[in-house]
C-alpha positions as YAML, in Angstrom:
chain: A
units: angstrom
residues:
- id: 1
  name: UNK
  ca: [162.25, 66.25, 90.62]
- id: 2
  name: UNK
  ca: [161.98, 69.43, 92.65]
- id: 3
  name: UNK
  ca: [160.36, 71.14, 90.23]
- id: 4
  name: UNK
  ca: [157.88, 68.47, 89.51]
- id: 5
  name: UNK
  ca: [156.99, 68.47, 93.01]
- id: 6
  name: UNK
  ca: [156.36, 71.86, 93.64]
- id: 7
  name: UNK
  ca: [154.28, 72.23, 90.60]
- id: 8
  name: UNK
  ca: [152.08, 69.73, 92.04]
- id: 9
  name: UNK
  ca: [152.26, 71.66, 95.30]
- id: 10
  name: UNK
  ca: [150.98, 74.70, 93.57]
- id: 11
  name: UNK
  ca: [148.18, 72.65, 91.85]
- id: 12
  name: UNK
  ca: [147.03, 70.98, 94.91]
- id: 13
  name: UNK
  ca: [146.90, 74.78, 96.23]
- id: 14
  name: UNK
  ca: [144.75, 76.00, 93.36]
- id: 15
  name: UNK
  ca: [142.24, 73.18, 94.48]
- id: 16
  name: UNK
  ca: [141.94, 74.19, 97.83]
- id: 17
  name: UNK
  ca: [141.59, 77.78, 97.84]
- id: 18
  name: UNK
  ca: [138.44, 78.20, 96.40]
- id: 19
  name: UNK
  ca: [136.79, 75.27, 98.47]
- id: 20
  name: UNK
  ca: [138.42, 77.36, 101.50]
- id: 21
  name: UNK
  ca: [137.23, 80.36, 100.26]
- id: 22
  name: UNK
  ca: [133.60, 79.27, 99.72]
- id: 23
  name: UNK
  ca: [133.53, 77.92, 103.45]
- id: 24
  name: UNK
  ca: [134.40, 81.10, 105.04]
- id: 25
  name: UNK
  ca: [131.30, 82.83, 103.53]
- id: 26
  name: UNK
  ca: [128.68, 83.17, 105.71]
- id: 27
  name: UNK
  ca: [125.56, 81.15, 105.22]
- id: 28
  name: UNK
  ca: [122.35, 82.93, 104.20]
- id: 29
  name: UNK
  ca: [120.06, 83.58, 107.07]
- id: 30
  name: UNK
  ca: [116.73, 82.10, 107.37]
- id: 31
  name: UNK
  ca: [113.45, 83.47, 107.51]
- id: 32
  name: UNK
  ca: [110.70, 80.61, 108.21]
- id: 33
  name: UNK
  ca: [106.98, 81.96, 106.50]
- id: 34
  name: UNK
  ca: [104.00, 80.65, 107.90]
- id: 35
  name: UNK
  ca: [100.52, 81.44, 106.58]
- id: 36
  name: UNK
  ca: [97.21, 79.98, 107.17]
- id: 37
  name: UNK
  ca: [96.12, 79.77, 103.63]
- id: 38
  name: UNK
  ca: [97.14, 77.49, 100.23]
- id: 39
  name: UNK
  ca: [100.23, 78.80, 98.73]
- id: 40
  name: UNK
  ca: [99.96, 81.84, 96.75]
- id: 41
  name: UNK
  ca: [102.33, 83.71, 94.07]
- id: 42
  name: UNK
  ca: [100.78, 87.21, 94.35]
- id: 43
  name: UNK
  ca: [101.18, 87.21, 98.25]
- id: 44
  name: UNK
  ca: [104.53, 85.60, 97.87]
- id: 45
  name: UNK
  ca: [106.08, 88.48, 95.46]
- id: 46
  name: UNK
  ca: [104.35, 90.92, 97.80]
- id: 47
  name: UNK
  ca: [106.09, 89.99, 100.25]
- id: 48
  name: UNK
  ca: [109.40, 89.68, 98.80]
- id: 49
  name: UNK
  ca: [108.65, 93.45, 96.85]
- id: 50
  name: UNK
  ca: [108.85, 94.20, 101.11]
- id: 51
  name: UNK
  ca: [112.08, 92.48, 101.44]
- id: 52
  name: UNK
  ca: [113.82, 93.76, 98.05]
- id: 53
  name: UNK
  ca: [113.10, 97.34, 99.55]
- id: 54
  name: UNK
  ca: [115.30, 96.56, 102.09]
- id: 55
  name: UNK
  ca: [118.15, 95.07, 99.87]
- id: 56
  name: UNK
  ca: [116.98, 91.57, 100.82]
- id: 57
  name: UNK
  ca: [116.50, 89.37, 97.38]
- id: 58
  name: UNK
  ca: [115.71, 85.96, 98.23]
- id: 59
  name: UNK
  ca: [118.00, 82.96, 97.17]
- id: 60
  name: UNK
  ca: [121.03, 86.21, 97.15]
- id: 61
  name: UNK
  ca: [121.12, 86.85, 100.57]
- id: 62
  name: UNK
  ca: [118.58, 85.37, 102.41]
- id: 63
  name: UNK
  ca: [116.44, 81.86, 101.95]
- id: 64
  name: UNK
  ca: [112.67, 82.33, 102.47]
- id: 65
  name: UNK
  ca: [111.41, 78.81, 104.03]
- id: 66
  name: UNK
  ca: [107.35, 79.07, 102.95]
- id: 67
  name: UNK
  ca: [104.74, 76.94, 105.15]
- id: 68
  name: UNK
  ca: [101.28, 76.88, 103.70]
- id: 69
  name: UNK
  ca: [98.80, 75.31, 106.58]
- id: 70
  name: UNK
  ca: [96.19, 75.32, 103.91]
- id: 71
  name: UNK
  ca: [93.77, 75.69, 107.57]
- id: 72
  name: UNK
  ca: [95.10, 72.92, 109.12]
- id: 73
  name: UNK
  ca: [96.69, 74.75, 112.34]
- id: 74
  name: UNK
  ca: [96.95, 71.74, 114.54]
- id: 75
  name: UNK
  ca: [100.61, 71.20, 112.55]
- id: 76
  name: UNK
  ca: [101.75, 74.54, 114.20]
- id: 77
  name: UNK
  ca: [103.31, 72.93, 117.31]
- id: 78
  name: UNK
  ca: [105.07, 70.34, 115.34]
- id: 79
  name: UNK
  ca: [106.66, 73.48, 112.68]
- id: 80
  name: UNK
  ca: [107.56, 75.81, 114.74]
- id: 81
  name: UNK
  ca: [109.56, 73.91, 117.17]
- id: 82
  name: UNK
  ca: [111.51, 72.58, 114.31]
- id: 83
  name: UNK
  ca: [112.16, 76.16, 113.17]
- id: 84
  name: UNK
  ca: [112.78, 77.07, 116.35]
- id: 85
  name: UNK
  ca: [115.52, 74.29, 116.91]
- id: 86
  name: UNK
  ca: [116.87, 75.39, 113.63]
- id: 87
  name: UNK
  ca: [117.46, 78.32, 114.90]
- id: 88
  name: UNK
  ca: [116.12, 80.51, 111.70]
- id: 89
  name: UNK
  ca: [116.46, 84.06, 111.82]
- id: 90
  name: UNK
  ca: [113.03, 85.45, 111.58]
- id: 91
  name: UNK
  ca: [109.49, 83.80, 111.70]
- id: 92
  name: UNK
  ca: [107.24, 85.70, 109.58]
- id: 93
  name: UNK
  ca: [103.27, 84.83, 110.16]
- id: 94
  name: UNK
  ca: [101.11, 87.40, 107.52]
- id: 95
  name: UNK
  ca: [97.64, 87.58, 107.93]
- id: 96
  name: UNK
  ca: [97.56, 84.24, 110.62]
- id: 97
  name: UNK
  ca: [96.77, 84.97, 113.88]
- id: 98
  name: UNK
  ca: [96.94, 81.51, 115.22]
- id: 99
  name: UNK
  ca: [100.92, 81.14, 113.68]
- id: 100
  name: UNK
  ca: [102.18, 84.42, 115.11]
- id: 101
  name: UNK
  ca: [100.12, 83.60, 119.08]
- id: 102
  name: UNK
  ca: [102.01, 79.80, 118.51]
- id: 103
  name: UNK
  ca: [105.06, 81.55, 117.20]
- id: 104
  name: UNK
  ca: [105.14, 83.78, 120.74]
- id: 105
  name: UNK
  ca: [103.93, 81.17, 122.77]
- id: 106
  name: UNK
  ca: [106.95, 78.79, 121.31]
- id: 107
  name: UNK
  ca: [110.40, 80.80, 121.53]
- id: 108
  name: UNK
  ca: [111.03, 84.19, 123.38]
- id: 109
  name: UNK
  ca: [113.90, 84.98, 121.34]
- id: 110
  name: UNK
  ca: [113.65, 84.72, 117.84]
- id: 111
  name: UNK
  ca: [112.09, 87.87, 116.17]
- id: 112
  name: UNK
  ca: [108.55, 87.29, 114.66]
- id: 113
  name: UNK
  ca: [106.67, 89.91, 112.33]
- id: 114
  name: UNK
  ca: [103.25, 89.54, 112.33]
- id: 115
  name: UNK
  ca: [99.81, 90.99, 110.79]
- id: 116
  name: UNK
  ca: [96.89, 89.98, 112.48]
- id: 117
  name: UNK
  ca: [93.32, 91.78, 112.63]
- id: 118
  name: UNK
  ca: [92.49, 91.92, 116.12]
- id: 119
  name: UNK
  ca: [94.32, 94.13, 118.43]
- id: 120
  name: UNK
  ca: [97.88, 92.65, 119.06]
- id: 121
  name: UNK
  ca: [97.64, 94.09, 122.72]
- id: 122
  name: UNK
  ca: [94.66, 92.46, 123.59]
- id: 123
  name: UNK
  ca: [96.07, 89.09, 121.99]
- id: 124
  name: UNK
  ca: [99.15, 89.21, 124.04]
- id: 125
  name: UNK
  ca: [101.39, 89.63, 121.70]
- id: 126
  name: UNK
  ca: [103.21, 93.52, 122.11]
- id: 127
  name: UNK
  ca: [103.49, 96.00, 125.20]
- id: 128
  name: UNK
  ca: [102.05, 98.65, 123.14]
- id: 129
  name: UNK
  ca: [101.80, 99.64, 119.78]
- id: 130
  name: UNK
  ca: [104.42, 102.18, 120.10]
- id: 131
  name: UNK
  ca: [106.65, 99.86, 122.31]
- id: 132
  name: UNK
  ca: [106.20, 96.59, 121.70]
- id: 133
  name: UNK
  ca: [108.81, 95.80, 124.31]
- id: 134
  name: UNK
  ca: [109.60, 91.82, 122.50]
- id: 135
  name: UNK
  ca: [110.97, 89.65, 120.25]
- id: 136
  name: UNK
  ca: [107.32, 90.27, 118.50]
- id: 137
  name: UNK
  ca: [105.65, 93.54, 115.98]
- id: 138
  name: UNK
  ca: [103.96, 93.98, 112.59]
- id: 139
  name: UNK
  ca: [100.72, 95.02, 111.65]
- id: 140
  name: UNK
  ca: [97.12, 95.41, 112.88]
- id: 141
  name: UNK
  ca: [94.82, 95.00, 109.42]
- id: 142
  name: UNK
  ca: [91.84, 95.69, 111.22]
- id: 143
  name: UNK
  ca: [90.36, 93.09, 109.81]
- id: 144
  name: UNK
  ca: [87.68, 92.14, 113.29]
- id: 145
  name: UNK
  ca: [87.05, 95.81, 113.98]
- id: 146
  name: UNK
  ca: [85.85, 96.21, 110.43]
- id: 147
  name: UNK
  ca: [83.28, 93.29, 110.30]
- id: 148
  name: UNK
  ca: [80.25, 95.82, 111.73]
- id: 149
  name: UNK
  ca: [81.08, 98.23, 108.99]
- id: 150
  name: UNK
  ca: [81.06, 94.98, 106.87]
- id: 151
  name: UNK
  ca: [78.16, 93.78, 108.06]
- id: 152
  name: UNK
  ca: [76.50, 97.26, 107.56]
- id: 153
  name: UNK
  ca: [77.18, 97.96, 104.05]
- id: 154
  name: UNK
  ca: [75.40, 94.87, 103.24]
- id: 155
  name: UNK
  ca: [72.56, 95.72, 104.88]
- id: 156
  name: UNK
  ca: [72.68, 98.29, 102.77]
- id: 157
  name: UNK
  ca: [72.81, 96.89, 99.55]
- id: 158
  name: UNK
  ca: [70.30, 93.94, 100.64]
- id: 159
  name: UNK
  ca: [68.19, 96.10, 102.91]
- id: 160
  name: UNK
  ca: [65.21, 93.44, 102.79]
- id: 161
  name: UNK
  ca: [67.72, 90.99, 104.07]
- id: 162
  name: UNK
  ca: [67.34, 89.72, 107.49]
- id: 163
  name: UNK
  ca: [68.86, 86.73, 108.34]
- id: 164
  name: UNK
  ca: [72.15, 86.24, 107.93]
- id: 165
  name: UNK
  ca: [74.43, 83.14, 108.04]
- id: 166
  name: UNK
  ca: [77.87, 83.45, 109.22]
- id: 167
  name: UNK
  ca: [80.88, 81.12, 108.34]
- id: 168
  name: UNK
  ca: [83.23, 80.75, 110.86]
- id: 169
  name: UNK
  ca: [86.40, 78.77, 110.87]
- id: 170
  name: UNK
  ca: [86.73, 76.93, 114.33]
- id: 171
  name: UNK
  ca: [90.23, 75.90, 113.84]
- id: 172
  name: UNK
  ca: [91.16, 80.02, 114.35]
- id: 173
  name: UNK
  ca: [89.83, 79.78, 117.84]
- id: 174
  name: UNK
  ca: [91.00, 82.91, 119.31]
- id: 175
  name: UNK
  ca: [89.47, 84.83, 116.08]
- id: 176
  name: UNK
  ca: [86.48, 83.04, 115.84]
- id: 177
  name: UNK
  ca: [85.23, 84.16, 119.37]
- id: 178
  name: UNK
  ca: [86.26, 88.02, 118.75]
- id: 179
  name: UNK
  ca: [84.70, 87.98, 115.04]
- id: 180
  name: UNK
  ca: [81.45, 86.34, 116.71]
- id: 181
  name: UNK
  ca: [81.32, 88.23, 119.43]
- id: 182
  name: UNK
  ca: [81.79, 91.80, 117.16]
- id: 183
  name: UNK
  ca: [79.29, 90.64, 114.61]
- id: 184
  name: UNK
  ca: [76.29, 89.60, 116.95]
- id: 185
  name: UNK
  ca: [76.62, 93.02, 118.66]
- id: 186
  name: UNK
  ca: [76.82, 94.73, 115.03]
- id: 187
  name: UNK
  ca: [73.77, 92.42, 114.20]
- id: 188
  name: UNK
  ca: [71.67, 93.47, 116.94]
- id: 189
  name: UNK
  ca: [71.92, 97.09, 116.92]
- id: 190
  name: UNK
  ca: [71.38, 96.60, 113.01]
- id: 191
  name: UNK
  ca: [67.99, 94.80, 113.74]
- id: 192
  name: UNK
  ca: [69.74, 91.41, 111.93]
- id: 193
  name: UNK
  ca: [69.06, 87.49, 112.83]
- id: 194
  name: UNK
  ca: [72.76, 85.93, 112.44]
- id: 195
  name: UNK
  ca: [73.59, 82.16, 112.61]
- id: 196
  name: UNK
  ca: [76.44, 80.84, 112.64]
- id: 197
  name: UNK
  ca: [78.31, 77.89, 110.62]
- id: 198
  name: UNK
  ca: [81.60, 76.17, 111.50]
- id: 199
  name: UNK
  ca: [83.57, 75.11, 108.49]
- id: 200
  name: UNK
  ca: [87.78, 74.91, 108.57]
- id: 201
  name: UNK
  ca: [87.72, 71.95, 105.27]
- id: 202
  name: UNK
  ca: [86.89, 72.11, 101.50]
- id: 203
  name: UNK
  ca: [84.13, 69.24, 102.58]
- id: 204
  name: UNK
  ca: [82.88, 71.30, 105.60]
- id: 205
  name: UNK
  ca: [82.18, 73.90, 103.16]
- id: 206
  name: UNK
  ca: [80.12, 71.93, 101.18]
- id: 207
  name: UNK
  ca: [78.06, 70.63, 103.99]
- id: 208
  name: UNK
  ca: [77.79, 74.06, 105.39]
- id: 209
  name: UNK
  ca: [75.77, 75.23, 101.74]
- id: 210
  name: UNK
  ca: [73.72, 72.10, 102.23]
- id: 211
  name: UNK
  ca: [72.59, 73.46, 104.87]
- id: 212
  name: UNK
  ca: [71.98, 76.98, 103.49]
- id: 213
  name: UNK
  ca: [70.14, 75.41, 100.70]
- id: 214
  name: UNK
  ca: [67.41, 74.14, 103.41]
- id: 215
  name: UNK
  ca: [67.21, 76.76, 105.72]
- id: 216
  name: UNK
  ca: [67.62, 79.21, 102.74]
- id: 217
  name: UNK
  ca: [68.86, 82.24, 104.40]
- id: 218
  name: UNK
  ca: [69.05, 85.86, 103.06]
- id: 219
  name: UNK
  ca: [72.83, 86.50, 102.81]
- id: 220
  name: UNK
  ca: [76.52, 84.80, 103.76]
- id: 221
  name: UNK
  ca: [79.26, 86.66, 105.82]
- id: 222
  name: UNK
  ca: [82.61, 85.14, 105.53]
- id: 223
  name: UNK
  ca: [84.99, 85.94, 108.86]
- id: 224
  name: UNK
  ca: [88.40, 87.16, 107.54]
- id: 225
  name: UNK
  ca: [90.57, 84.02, 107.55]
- id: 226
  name: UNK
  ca: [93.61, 82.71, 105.59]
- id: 227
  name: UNK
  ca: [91.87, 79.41, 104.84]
- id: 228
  name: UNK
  ca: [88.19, 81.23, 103.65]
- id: 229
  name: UNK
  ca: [91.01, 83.55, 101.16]
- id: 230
  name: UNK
  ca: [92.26, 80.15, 99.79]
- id: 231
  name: UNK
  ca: [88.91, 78.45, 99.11]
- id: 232
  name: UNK
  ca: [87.94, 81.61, 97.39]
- id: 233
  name: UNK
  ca: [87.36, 80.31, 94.54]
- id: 234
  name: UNK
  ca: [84.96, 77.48, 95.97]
- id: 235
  name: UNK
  ca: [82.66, 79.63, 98.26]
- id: 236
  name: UNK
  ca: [81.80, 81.33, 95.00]
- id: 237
  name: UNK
  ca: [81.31, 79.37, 92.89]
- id: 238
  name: UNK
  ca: [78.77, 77.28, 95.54]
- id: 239
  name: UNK
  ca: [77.64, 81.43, 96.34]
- id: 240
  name: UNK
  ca: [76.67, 81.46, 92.93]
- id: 241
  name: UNK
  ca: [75.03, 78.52, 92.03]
- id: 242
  name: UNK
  ca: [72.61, 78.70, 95.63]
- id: 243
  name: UNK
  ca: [72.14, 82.48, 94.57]
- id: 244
  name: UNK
  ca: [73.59, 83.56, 97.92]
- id: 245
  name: UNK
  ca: [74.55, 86.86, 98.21]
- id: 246
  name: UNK
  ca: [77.95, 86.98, 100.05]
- id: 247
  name: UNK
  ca: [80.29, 89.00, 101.40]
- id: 248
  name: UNK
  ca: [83.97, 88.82, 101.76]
- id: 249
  name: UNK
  ca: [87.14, 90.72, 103.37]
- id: 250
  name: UNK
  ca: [89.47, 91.24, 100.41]
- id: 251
  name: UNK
  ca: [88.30, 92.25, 97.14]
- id: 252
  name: UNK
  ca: [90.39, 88.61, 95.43]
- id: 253
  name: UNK
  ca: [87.19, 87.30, 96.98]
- id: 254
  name: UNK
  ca: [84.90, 89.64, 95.20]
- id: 255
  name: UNK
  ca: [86.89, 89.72, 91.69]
- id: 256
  name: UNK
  ca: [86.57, 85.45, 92.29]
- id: 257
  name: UNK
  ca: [82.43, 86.47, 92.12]
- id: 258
  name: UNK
  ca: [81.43, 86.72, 95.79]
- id: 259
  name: UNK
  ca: [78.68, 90.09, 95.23]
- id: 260
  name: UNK
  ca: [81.14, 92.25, 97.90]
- id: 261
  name: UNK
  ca: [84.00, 93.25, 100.01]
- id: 262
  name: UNK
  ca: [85.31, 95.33, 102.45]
- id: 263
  name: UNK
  ca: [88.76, 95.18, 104.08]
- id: 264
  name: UNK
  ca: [92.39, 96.30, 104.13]
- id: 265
  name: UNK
  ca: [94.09, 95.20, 101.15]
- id: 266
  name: UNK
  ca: [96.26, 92.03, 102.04]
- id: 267
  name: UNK
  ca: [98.87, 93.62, 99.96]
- id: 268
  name: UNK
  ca: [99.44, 96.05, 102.11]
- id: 269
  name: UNK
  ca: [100.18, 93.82, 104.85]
- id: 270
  name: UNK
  ca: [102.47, 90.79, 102.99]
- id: 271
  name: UNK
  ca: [104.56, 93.77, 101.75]
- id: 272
  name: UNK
  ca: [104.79, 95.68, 105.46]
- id: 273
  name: UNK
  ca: [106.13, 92.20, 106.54]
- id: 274
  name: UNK
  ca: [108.55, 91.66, 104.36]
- id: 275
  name: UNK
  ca: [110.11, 95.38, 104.95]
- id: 276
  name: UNK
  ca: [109.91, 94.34, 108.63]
- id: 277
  name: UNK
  ca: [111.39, 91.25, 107.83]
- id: 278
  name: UNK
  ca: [114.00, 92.80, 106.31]
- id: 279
  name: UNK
  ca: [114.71, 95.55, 108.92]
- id: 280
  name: UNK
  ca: [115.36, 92.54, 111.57]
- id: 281
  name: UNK
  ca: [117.47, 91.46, 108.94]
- id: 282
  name: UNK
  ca: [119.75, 94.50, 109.00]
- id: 283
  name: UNK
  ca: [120.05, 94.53, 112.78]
- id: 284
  name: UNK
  ca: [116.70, 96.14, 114.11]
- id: 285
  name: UNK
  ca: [115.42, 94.95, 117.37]
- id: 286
  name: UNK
  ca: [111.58, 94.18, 117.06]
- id: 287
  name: UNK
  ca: [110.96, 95.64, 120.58]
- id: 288
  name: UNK
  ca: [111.57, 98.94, 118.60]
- id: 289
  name: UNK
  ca: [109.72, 99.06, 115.64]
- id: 290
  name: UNK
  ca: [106.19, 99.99, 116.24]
- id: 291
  name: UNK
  ca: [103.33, 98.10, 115.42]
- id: 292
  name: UNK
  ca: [101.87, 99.88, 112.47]
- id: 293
  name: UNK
  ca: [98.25, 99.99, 111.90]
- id: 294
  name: UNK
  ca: [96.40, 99.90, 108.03]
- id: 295
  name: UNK
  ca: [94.94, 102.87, 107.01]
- id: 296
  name: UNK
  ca: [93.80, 102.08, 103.68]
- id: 297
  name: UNK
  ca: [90.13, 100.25, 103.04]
- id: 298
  name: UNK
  ca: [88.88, 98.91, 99.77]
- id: 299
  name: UNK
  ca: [84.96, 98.43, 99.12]
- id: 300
  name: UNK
  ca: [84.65, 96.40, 96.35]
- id: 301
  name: UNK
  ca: [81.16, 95.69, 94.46]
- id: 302
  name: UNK
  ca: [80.44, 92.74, 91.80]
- id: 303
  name: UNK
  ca: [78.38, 93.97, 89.25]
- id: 304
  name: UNK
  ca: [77.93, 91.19, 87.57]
- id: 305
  name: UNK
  ca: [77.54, 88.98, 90.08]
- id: 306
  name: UNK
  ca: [74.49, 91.31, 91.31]
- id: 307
  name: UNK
  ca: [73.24, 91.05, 87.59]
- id: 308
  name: UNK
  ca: [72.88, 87.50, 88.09]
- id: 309
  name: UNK
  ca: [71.25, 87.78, 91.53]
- id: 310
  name: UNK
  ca: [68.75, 89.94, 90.42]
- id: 311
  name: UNK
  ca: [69.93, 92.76, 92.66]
- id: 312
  name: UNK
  ca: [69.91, 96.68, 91.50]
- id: 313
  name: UNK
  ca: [72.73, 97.66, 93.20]
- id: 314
  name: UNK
  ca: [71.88, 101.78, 94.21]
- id: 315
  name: UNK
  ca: [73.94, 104.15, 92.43]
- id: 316
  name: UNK
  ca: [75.27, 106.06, 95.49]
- id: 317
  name: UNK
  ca: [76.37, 102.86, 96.59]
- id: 318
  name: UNK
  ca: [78.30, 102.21, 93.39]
- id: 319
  name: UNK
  ca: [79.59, 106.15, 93.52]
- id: 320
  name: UNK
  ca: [81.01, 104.86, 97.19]
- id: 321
  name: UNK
  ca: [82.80, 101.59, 95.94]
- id: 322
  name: UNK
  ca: [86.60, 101.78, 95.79]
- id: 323
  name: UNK
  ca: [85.79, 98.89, 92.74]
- id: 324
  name: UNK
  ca: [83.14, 97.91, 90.73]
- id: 325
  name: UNK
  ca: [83.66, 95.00, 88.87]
- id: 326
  name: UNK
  ca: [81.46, 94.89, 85.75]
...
């Protein structure tokens, strides 16, 4: 009888181990993403190439939580104070300006790493580059500053073009007064009519080509936003059809058949996040990791999309493309 029970003893032992075992390891921490685009594979492994160089794989030893706002940034209040409650470990916000300004307005202590393209001083959202002095860093892409070189370069390849339309997305309030502002002082001192159209839905867009097709102007300028990357494929194909030539602020837009771009690679950015990311992970403090700033530019030319415009696109021009797609 003794032996029988202790047998059983032992048994019941084996059970329990493991299930004690398994609740003493510590749970994965969380990293909440939140971009203002449609979900996207390339940008996702980009960003988790950043984390792996930090020894971060995800579903290992860390759980990525993605939020695609697919432009509709009025949910940002609602998400982040649920992540916030949940107390996640990092909030991550590539290339979406209004996530990372809701992320800082919304918590004080949880570390965010951002990218945004206007300066992240001005917005509020570090000390200093060099000192961010928060619970906030990232990257600057640029990605305002650059829309009078932008603007420029397609001056120069349409240089009987004068009036420009502008697509704005109203929704990204805080960028769509900087971009404006920056591109009707590039427009004037480059002698250009611009107009602007509000558009931050797949229907908007439509209406706002109805419009072009009317008023027929000479050329479309995109303002860098998440949403305009995910309706890429969209504005170009409606580009196309209206024989619009348009411009873009990451050469996906141009290889989708938009006739240019100019821009930082997003690449760059999604991947400098996720190393970030993964440096919080390991113990850094975002108050002292600098706020890094892109240094690499990409001018990309369609080729065939000129072709079908009718446009000879100059050959120093093509000599000064990063890209041409043929």
């Amino acid at each position: 009888m003794r032996r029988r029970k202790f047998i059983a003893l032992v048994g019941s032992a084996a059970a329990v181990w493991p299930l004690a075992a398994d609740a003493q390891q510590p749970a994965r921490p969380v990293v909440a993403f939140i971009n203002g685009g449609a979900a996207d594979p390339g940008r996702v492994s980009t960003f988790r190439k950043g984390l792996s160089e930090t020894g971060y794989t995800e579903d290992q030893n860390v759980t990525v939580e993605y939020h695609w706002l697919e432009g509709h940034y009025e949910g940002l209040p609602a998400l982040l104070a649920d992540v916030i409650r949940r107390r996640v470990a990092v909030i991550a916000t590539p290339a979406s300006t209004p996530a990372a300004l809701a992320a800082k307005a919304a918590t004080a202590t949880i570390p965010i790493i951002f990218s945004v393209g206007e300066d992240p001083v001005a917005l509020g959202l570090v000390a200093s580059f060099a000192h961010p002095g928060g619970n906030a860093t990232g990257m600057n892409i640029f990605a305002f500053e650059l829309n009078s070189k932008r603007l420029a370069l397609m001056h120069e390849l349409l240089p009987e073009a004068k009036r420009f339309a502008v697509l704005v997305n109203p929704g990204n309030a805080v960028s769509a007064v900087v971009t404006s502002k920056a591109i009707k002082d590039a427009a004037d001192t480059l002698g250009l009519d611009v107009f602007f159209f509000n558009a931050n839905t797949p229907e908007e867009i439509d209406a706002a080509f109805a419009v072009f097709a009317r008023e027929r102007p000479d050329a479309l300028f995109i303002v860098g936003d998440s949403f305009f990357l995910s309706r890429q494929t969209q504005l170009a194909t409606l580009a196309v059809r209206d024989r619009i030539p348009t411009s873009g602020f990451l050469r996906d837009m141009a290889q989708a058949g938009l006739l240019m771009s100019y821009g930082v690679p997003n690449s760059d950015a999604y991947r400098q996040v996720g190393i970030y990311t993964g440096s919080i992970l390991k113990g850094a403090k975002p108050a002292d990791l600098p706020v890094l700033q892109s240094t690499k530019f990409e001018f990309v030319i369609n080729l065939q999309t000129a072709k079908s415009l009718g446009l000879a696109i100059p050959p120093t021009m093509l000599a000064r493309a990063d890209e041409v797609i043929e």
